[in-house]
Gaussian input, Z-matrix of N, CA and C with variables (Angstrom, degrees):
# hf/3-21g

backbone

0 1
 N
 C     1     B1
 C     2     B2     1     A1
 N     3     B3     2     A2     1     D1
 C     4     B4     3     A3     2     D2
 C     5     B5     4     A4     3     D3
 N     6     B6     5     A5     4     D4
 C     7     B7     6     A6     5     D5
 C     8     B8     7     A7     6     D6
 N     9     B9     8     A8     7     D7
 C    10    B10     9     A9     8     D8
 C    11    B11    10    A10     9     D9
 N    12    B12    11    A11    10    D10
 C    13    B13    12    A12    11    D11
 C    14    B14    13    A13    12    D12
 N    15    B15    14    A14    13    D13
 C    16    B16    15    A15    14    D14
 C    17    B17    16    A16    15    D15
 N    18    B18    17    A17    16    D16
 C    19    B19    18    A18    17    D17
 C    20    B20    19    A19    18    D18
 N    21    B21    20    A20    19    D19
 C    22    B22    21    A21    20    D20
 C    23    B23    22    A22    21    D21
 N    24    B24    23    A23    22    D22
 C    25    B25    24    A24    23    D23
 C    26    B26    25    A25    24    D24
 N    27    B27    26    A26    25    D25
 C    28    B28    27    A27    26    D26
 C    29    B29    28    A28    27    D27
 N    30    B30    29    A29    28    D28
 C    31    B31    30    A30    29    D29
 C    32    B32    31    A31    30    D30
 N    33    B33    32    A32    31    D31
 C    34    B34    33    A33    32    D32
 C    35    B35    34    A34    33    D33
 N    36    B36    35    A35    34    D34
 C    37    B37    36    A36    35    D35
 C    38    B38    37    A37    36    D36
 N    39    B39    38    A38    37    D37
 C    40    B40    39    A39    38    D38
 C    41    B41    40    A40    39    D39
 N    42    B42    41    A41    40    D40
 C    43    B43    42    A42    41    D41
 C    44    B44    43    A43    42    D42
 N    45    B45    44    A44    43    D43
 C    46    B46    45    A45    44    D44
 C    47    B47    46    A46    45    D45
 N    48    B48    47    A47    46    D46
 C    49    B49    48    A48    47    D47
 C    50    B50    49    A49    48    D48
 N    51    B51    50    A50    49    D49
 C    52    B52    51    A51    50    D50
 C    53    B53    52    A52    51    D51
 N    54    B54    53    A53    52    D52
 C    55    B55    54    A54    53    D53
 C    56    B56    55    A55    54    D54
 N    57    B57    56    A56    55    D55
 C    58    B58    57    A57    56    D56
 C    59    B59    58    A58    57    D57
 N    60    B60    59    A59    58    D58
 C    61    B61    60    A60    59    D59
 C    62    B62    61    A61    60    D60
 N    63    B63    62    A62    61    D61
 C    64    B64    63    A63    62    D62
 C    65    B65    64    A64    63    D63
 N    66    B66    65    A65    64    D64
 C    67    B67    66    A66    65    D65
 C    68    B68    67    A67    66    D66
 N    69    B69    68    A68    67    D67
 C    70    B70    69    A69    68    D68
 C    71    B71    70    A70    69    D69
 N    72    B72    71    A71    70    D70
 C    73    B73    72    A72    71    D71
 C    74    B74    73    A73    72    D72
 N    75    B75    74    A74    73    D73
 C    76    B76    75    A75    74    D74
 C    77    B77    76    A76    75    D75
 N    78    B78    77    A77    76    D76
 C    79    B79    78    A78    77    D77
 C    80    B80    79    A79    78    D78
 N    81    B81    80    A80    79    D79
 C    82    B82    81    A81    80    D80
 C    83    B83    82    A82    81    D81
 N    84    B84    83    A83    82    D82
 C    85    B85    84    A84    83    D83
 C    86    B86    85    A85    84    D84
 N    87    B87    86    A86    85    D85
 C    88    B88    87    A87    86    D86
 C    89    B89    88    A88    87    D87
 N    90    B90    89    A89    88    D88
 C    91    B91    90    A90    89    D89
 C    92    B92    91    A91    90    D90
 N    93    B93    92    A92    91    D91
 C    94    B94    93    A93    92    D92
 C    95    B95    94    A94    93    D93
 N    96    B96    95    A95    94    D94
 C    97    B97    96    A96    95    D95
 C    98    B98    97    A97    96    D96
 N    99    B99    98    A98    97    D97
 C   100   B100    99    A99    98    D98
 C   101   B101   100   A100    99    D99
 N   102   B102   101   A101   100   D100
 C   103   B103   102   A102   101   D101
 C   104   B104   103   A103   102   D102
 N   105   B105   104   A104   103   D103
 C   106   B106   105   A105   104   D104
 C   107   B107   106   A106   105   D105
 N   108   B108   107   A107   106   D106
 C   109   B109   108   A108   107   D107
 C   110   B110   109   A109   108   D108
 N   111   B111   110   A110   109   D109
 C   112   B112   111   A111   110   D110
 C   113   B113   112   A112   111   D111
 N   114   B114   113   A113   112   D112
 C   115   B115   114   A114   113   D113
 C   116   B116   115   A115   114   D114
 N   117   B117   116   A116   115   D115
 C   118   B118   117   A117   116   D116
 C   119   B119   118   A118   117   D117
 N   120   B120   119   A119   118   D118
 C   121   B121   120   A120   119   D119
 C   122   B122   121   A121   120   D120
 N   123   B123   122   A122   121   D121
 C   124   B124   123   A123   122   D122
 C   125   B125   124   A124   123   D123
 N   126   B126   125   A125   124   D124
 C   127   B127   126   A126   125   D125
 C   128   B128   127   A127   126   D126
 N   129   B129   128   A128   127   D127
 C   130   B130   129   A129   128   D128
 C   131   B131   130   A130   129   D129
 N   132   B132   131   A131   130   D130
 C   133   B133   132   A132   131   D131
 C   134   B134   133   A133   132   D132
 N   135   B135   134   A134   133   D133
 C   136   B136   135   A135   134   D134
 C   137   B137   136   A136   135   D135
 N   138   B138   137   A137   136   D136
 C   139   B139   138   A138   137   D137
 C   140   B140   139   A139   138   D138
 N   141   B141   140   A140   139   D139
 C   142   B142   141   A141   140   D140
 C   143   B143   142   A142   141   D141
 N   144   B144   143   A143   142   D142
 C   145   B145   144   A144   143   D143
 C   146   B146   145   A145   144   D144
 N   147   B147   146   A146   145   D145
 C   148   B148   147   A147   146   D146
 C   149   B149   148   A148   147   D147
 N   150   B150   149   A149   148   D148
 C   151   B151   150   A150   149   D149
 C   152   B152   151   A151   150   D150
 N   153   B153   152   A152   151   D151
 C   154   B154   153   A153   152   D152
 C   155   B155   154   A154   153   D153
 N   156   B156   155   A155   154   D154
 C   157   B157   156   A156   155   D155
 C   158   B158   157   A157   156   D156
 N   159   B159   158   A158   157   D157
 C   160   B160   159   A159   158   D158
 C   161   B161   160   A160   159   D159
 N   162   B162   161   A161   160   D160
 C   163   B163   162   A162   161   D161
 C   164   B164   163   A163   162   D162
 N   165   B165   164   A164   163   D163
 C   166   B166   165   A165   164   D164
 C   167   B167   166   A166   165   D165
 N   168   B168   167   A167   166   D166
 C   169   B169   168   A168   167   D167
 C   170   B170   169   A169   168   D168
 N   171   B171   170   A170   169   D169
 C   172   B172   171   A171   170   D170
 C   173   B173   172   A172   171   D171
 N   174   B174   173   A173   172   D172
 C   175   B175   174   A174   173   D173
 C   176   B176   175   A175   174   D174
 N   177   B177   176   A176   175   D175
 C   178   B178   177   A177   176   D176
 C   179   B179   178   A178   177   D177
 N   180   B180   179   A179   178   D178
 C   181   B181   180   A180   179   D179
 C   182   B182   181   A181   180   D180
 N   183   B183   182   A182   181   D181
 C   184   B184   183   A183   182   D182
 C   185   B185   184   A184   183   D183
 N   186   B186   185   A185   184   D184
 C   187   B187   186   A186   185   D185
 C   188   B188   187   A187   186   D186
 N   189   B189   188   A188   187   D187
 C   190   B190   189   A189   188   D188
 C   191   B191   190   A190   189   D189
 N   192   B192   191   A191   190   D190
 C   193   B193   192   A192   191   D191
 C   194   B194   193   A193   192   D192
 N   195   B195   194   A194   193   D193
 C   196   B196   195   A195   194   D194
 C   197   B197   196   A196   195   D195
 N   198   B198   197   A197   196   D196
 C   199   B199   198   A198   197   D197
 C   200   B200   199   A199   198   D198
 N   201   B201   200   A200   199   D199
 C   202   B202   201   A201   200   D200
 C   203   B203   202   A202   201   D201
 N   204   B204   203   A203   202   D202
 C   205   B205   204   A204   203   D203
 C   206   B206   205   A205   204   D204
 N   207   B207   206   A206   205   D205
 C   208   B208   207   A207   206   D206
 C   209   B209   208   A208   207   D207
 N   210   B210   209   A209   208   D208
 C   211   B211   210   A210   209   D209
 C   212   B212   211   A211   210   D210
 N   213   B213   212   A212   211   D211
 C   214   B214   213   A213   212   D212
 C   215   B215   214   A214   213   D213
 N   216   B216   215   A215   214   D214
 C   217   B217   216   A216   215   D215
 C   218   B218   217   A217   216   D216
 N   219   B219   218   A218   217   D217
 C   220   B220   219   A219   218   D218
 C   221   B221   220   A220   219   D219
 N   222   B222   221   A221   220   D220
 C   223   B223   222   A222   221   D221
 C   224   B224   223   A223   222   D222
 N   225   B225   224   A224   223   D223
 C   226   B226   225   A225   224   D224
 C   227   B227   226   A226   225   D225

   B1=1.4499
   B2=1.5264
   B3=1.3426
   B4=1.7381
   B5=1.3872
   B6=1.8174
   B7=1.1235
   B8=1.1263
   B9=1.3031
   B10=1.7413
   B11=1.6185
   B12=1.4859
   B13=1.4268
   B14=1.6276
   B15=1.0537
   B16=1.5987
   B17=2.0650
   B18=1.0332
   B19=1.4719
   B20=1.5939
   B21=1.8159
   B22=1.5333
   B23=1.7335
   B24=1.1697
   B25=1.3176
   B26=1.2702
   B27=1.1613
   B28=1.8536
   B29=1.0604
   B30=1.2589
   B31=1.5700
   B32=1.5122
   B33=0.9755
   B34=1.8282
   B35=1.6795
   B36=1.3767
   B37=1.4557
   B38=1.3599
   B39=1.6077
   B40=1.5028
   B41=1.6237
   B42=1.1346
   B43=1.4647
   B44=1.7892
   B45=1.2915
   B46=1.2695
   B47=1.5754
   B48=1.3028
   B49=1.3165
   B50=1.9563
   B51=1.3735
   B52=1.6365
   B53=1.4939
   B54=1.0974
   B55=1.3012
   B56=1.4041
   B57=1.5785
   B58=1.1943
   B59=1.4496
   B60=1.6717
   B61=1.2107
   B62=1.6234
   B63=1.3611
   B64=1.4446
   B65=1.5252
   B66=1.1320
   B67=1.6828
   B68=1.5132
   B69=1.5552
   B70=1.4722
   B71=1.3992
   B72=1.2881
   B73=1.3419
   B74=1.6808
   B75=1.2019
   B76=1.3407
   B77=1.3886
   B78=1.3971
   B79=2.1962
   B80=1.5922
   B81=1.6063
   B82=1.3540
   B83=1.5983
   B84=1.8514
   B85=1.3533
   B86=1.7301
   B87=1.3274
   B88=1.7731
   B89=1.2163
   B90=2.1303
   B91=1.1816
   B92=1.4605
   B93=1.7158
   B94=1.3581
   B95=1.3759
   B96=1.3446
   B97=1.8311
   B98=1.4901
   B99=1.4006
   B100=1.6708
   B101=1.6766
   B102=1.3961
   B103=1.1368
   B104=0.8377
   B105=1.3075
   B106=1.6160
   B107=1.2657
   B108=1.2535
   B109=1.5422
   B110=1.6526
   B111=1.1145
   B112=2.0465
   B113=1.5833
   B114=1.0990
   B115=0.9895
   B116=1.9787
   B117=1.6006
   B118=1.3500
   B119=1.7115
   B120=1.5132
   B121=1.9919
   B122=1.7652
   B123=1.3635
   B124=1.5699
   B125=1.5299
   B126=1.1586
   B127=1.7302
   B128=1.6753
   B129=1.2306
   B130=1.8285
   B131=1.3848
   B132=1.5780
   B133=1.3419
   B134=1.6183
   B135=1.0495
   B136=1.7928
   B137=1.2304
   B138=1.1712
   B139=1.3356
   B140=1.7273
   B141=1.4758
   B142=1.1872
   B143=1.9893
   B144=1.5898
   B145=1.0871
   B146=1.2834
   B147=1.9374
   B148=1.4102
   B149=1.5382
   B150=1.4142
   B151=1.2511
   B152=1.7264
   B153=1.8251
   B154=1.3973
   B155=1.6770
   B156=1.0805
   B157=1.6617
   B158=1.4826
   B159=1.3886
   B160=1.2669
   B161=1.7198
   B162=1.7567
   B163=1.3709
   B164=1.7302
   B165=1.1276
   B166=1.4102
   B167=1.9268
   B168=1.3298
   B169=1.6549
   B170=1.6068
   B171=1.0432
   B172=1.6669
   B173=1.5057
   B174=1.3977
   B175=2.0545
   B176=1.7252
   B177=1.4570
   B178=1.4700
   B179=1.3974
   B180=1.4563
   B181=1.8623
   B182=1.6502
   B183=0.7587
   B184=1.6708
   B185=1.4504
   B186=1.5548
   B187=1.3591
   B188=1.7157
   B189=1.3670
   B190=1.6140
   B191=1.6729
   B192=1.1925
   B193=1.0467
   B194=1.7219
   B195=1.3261
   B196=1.0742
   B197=1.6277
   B198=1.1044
   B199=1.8013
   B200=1.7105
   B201=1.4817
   B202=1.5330
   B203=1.6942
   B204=1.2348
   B205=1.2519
   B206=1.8507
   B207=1.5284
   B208=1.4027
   B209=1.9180
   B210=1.6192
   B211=1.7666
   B212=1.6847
   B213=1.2265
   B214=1.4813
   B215=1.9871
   B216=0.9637
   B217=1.4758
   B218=1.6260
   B219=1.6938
   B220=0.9060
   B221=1.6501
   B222=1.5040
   B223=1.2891
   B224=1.5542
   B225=1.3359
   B226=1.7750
   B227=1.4198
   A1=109.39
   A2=107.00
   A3=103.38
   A4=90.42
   A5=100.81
   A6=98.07
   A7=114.99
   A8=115.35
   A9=137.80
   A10=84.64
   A11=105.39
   A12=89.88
   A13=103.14
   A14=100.38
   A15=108.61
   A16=87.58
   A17=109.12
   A18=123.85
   A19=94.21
   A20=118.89
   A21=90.42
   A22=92.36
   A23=127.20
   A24=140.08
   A25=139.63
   A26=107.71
   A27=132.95
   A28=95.81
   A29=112.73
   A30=116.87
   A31=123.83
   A32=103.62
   A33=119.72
   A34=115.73
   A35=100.83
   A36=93.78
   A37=103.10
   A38=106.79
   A39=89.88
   A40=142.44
   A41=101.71
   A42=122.00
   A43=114.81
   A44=121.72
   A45=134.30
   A46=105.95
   A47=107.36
   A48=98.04
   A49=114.86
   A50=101.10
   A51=102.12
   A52=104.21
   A53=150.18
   A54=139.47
   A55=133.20
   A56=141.84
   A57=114.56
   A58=88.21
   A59=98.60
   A60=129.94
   A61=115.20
   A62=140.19
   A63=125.77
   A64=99.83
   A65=121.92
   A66=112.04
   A67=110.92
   A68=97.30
   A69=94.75
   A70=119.67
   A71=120.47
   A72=126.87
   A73=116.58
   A74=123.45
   A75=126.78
   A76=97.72
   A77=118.50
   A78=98.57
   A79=93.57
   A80=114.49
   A81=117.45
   A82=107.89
   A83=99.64
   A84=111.06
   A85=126.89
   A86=90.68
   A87=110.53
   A88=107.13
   A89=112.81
   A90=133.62
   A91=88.99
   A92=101.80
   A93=115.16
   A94=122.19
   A95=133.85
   A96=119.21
   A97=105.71
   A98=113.83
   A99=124.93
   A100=102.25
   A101=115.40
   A102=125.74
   A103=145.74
   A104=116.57
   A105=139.50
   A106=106.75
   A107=131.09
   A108=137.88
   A109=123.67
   A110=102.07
   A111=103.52
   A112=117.35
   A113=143.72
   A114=151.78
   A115=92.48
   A116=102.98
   A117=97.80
   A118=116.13
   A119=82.10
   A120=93.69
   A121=96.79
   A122=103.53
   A123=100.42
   A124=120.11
   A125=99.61
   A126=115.41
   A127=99.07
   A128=104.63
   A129=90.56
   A130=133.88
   A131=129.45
   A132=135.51
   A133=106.11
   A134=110.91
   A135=107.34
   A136=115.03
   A137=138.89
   A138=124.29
   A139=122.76
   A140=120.69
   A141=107.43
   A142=103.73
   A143=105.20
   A144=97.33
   A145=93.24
   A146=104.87
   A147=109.34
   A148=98.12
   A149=116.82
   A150=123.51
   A151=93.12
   A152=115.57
   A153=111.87
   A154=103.94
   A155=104.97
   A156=113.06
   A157=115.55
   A158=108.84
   A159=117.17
   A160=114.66
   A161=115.82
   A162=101.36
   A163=143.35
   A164=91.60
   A165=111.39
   A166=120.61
   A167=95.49
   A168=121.37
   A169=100.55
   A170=130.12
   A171=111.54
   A172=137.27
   A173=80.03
   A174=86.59
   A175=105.57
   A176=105.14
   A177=111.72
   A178=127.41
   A179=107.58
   A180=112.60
   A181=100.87
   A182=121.36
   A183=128.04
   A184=110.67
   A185=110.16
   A186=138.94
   A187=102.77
   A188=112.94
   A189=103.48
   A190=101.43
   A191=133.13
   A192=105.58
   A193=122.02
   A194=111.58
   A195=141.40
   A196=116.66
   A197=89.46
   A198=113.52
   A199=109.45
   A200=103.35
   A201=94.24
   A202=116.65
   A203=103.88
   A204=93.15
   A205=110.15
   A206=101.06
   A207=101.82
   A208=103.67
   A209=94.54
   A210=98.52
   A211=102.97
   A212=104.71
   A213=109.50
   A214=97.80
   A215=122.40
   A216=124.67
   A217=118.60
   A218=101.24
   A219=120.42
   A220=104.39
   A221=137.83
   A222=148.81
   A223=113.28
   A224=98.81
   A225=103.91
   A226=115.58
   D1=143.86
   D2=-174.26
   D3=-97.94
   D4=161.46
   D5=158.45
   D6=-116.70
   D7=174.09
   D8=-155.67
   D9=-76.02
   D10=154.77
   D11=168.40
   D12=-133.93
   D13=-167.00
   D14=-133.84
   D15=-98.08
   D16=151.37
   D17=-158.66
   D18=-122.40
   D19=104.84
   D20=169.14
   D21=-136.27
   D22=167.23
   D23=148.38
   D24=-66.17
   D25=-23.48
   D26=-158.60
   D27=-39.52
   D28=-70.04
   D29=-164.43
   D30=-87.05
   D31=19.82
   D32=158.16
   D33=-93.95
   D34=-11.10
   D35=-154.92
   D36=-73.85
   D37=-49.21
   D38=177.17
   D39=-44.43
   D40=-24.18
   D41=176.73
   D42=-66.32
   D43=2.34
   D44=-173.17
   D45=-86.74
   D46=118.44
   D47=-174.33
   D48=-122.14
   D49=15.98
   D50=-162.59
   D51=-98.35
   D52=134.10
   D53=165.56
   D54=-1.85
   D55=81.07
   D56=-161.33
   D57=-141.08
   D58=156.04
   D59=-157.59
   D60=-112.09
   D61=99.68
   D62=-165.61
   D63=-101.08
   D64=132.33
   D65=153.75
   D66=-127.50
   D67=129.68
   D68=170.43
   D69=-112.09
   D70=162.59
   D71=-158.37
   D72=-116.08
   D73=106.05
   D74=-144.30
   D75=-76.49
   D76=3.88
   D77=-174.45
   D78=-136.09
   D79=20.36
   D80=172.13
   D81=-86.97
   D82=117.96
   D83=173.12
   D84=-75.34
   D85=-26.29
   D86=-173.61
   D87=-56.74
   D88=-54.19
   D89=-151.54
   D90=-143.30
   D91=89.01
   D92=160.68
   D93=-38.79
   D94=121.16
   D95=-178.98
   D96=-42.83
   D97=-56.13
   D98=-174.60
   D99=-15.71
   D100=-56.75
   D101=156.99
   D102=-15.69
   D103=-55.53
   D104=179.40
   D105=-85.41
   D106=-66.74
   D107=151.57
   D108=-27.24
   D109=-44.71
   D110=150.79
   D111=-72.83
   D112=-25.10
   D113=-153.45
   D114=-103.09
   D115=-40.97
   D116=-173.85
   D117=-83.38
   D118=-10.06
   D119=-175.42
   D120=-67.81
   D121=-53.53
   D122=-161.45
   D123=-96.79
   D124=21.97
   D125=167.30
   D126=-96.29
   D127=104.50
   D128=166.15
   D129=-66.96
   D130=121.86
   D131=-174.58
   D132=79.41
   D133=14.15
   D134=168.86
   D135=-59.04
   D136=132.91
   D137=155.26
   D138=-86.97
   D139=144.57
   D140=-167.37
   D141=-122.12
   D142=150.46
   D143=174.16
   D144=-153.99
   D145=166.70
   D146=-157.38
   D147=-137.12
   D148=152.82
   D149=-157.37
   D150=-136.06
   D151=141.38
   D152=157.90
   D153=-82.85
   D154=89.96
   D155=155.98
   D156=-149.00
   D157=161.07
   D158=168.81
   D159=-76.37
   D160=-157.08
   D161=170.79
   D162=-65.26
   D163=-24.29
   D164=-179.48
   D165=-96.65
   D166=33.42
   D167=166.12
   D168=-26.47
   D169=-69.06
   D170=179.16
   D171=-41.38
   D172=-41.31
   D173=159.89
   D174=-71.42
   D175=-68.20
   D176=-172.09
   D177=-37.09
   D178=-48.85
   D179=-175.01
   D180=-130.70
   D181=56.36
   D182=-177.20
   D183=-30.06
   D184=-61.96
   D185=-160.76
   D186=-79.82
   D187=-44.95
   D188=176.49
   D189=-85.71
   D190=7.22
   D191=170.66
   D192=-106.88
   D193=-18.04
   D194=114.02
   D195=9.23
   D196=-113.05
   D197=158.68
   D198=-19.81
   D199=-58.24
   D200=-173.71
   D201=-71.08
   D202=-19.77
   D203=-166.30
   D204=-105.13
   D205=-8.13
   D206=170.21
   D207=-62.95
   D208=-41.05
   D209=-170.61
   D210=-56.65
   D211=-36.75
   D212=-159.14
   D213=-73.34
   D214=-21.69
   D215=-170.45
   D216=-115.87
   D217=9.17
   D218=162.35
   D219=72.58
   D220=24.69
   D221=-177.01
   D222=-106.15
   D223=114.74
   D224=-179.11
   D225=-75.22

């Protein structure tokens, strides 16, 4: 029997070159921040920002998340 094999991105990431925005969420259990903060290391020119929320940040911080991403898209 074969096995399935394993699906990753990692090594594409650097190759990303369009504006992108990471936020990680410091009380998210699903999606450890560590995560997000690796994810923001190996994206070149990402900017990263961090939120007290768990996973579900749209319910949790509406308004700062909001906020970050109006700044990030340049929308007042």
């Amino acid at each position: 029997m074969r096995r399935p094999s394993s699906v990753t991105s990692r090594r594409r990431l650097p190759l990303i070159t369009a504006p992108t925005l990471v936020i990680g969420n410091t009380q998210d259990y699903l999606v450890p921040v560590e995560h997000s903060r690796e994810l923001h290391r190996l994206i070149p020119g990402s900017r990263y920002a961090e939120l007290d929320s768990g996973h579900v940040v749209v319910l949790e911080r509406p308004a700062e998340l909001t906020e970050l991403i109006r700044e990030f898209i340049g929308t007042p």
